[in-house]
N, CA, C and O of each residue as an XYZ file, in Angstrom:
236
protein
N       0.855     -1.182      0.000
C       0.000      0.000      0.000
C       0.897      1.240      0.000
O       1.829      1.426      0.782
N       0.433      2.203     -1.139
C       1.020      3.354     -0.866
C       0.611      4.246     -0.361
O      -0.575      4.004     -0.139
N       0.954      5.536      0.110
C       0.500      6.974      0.574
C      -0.793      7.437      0.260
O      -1.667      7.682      1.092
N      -0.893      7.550     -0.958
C      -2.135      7.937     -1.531
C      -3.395      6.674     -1.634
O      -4.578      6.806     -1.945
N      -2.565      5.326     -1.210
C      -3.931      4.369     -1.571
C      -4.930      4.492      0.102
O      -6.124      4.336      0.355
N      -3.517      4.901      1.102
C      -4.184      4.669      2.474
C      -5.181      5.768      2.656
O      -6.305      5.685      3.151
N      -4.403      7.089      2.039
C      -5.188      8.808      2.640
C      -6.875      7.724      1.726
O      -7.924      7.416      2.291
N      -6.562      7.504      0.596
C      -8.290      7.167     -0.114
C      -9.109      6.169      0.737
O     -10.324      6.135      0.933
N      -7.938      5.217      1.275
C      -9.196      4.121      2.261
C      -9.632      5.070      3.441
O     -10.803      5.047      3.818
N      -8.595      6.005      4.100
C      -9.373      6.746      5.091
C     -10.432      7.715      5.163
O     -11.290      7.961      6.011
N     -10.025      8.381      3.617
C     -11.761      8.502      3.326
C     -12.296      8.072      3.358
O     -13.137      8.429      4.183
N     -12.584      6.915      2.678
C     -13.775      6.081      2.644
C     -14.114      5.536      4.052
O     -15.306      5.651      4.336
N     -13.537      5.119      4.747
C     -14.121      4.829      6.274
C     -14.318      6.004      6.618
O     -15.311      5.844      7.327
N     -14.026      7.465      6.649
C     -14.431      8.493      7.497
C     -15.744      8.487      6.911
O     -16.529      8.985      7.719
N     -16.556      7.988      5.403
C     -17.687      8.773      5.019
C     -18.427      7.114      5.454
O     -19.621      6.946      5.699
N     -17.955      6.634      5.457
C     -18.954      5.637      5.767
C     -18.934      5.944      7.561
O     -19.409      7.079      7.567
N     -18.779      5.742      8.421
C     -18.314      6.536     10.009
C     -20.207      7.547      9.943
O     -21.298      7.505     10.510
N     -19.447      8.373      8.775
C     -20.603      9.467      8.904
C     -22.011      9.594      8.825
O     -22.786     10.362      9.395
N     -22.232      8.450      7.788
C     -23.168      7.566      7.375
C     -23.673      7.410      8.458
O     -24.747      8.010      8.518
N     -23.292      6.632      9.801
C     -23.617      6.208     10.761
C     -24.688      4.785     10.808
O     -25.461      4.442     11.702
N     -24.393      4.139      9.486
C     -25.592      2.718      8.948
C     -24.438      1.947      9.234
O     -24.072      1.492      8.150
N     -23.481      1.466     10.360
C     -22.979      0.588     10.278
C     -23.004     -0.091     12.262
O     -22.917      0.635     13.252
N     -23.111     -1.247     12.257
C     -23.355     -1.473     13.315
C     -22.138     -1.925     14.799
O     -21.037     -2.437     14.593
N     -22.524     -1.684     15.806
C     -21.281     -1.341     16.679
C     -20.138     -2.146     16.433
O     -19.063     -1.620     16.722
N     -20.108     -3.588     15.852
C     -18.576     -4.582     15.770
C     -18.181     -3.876     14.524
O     -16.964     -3.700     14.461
N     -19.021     -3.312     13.273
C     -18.566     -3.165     12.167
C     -17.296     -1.342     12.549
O     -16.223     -0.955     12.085
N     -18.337     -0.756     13.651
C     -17.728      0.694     13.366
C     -16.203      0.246     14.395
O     -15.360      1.142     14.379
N     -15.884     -0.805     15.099
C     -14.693     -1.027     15.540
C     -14.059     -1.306     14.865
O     -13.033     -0.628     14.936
N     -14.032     -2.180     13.950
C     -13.345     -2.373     13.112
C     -12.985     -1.517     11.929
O     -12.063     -1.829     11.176
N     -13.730     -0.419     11.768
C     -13.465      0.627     10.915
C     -12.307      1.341     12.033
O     -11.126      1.392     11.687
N     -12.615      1.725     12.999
C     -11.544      2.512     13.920
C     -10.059      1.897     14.139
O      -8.979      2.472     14.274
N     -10.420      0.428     14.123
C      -9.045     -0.169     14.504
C      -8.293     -0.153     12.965
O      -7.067     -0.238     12.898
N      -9.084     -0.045     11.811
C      -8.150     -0.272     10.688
C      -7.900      1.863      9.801
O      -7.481      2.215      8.698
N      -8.279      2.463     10.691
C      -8.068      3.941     10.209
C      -6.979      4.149     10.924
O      -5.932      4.467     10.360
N      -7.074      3.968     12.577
C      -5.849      4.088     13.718
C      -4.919      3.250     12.925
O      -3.883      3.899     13.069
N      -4.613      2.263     12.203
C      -3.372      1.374     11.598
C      -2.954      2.372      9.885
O      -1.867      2.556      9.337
N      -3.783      2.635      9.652
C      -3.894      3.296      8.453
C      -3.434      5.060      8.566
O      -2.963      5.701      7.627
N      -3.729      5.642     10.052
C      -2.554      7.053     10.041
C      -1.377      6.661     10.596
O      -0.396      7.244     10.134
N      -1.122      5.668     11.640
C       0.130      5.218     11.317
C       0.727      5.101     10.503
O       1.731      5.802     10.378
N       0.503      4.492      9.906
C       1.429      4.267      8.360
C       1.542      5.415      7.467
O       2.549      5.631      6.793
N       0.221      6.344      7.468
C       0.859      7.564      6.856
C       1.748      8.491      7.741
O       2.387      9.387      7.190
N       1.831      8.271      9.399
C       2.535      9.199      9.990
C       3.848      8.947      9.007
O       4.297      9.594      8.062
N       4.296      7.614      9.709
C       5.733      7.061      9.237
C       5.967      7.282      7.882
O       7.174      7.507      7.798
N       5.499      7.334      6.861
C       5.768      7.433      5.477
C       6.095      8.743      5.455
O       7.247      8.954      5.078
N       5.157     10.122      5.867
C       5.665     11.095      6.175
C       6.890     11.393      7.019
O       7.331     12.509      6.743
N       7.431     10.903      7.749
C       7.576     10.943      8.731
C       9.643     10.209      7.537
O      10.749     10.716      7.352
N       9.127      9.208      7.238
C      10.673      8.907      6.470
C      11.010      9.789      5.044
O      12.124      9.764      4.520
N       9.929     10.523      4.539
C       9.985     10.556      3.476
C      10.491     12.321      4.165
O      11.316     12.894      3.453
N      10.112     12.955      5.208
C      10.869     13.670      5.453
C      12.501     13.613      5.772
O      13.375     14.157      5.097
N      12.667     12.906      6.839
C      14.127     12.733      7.129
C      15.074     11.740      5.655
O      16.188     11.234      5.796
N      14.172     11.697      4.255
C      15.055     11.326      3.234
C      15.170     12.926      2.160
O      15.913     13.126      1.199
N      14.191     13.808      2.751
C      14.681     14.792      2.167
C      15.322     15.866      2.554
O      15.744     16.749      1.808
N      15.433     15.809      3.981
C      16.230     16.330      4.600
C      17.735     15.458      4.885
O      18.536     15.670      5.795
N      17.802     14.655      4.039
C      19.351     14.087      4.238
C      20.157     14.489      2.411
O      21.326     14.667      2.069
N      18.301     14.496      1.310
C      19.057     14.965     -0.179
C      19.782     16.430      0.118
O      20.846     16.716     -0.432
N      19.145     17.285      0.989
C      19.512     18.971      1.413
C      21.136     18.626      1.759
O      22.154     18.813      1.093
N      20.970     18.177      2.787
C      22.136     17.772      3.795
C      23.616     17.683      2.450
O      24.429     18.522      2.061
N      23.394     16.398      2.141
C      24.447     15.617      0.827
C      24.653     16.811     -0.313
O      25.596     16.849     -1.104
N      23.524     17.819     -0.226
C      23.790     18.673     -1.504
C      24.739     19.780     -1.599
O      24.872     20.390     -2.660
């Protein structure tokens, strides 16, 4: 999964969330897989900074 495939699944669970037609095991499992899903964009941000702050660095 890339950057942009996760930000699109977290839309889609935030509009379904909003919806509010989903029932209490289903909306946990939407929470537990959005909470795994900004993780992964923290860190991607998060490396993709300290790799462009090392191209600055080397330049």
């Amino acid at each position: 999964m890339n950057y942009q495939e996760a930000t699109d699944r977290l839309e889609l669970i935030l509009s379904q969330l909003e919806e509010g037609k989903k029932s209490v095991d289903e909306l946990s499992d939407l929470v537990k897989e959005a909470s795994e899903l900004v993780k992964f964009c923290k860190t991607k941000l998060k490396n993709t900074e300290e790799e462009i702050q090392k191209a600055f660095d080397e330049a």
